[in-house]
matplotlib code that plots the C-alpha trace (Angstrom):
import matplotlib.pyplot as plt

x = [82.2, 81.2, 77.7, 77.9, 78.8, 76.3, 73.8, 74.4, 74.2, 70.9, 69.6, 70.8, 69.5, 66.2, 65.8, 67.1, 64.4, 61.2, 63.1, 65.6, 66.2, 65.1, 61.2, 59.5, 60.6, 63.7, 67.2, 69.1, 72.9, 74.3, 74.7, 78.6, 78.1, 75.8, 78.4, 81.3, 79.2, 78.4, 82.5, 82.3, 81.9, 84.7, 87.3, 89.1, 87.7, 87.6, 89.7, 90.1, 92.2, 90.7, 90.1, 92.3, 89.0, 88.0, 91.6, 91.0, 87.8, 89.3, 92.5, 93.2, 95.1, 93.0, 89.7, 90.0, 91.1, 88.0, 85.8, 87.5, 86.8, 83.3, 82.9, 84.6, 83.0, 79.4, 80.3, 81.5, 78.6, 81.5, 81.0, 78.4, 76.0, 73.6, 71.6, 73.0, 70.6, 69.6]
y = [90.4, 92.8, 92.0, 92.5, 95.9, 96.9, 95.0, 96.7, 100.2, 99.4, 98.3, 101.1, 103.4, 101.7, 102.1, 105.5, 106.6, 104.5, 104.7, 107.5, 111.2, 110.5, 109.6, 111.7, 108.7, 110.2, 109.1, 112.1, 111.2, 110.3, 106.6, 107.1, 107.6, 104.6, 102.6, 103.8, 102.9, 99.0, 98.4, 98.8, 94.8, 94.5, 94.8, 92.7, 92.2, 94.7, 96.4, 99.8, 97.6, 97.0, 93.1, 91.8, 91.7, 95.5, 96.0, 94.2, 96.4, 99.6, 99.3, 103.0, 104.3, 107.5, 106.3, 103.6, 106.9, 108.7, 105.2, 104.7, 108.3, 108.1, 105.1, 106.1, 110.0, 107.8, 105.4, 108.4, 110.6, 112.9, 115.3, 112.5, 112.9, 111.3, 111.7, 109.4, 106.7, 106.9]
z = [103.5, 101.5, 101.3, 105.0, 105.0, 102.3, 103.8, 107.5, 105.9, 104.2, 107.7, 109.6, 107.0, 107.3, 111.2, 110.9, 108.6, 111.0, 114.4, 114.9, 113.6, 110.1, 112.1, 109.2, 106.8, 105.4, 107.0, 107.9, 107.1, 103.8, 102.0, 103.2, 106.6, 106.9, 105.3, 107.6, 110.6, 109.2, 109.5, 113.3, 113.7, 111.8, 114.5, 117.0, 120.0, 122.6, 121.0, 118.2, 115.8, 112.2, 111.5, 108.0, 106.2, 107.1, 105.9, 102.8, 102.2, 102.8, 101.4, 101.7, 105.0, 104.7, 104.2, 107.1, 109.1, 108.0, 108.9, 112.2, 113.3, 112.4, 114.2, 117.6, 117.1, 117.2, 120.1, 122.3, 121.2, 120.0, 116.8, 115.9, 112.7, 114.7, 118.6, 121.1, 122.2, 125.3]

ax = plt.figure().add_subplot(projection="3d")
ax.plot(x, y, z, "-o")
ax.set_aspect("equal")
plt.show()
């Protein structure tokens, strides 16, 4: 699973930096923050609870806070790093 993640980060880095606010070729948010957003298909379905293998990942209570918050801050287009898509 861990490929996964690093893999997801590397991709959403990618179309950051030739699709989204990094357009001039160089993604605008850190390696970290790409990460935290590749562990948002790591959770049950339909709902905000972490899956045992995101759990596994992150074993730290405060760094799955810090993930989780990024996560929901980008789905709600609150306090997000990023632009909301349209």
């Amino acid at each position: 699973m861990a490929e996964y993640i690093e893999t997801m980060a590397y991709s959403l880095k990618q179309w950051d930096r030739l699709y989204g606010n990094g357009k001039l070729g160089k993604p605008l948010l850190d390696d970290d923050y790409y990460r935290s957003m590749a562990f948002g298909g790591l959770f049950k379905k339909g709902t905000q609870t972490p899956t045992d293998s995101f759990k596994e990942l992150v074993p730290s209570g405060s760094d799955r806070i810090k993930i989780i918050q990024i996560i929901f801050n980008e789905q709600e287009g609150n306090q997000s790093k990023g632009t909301k898509c349209n």
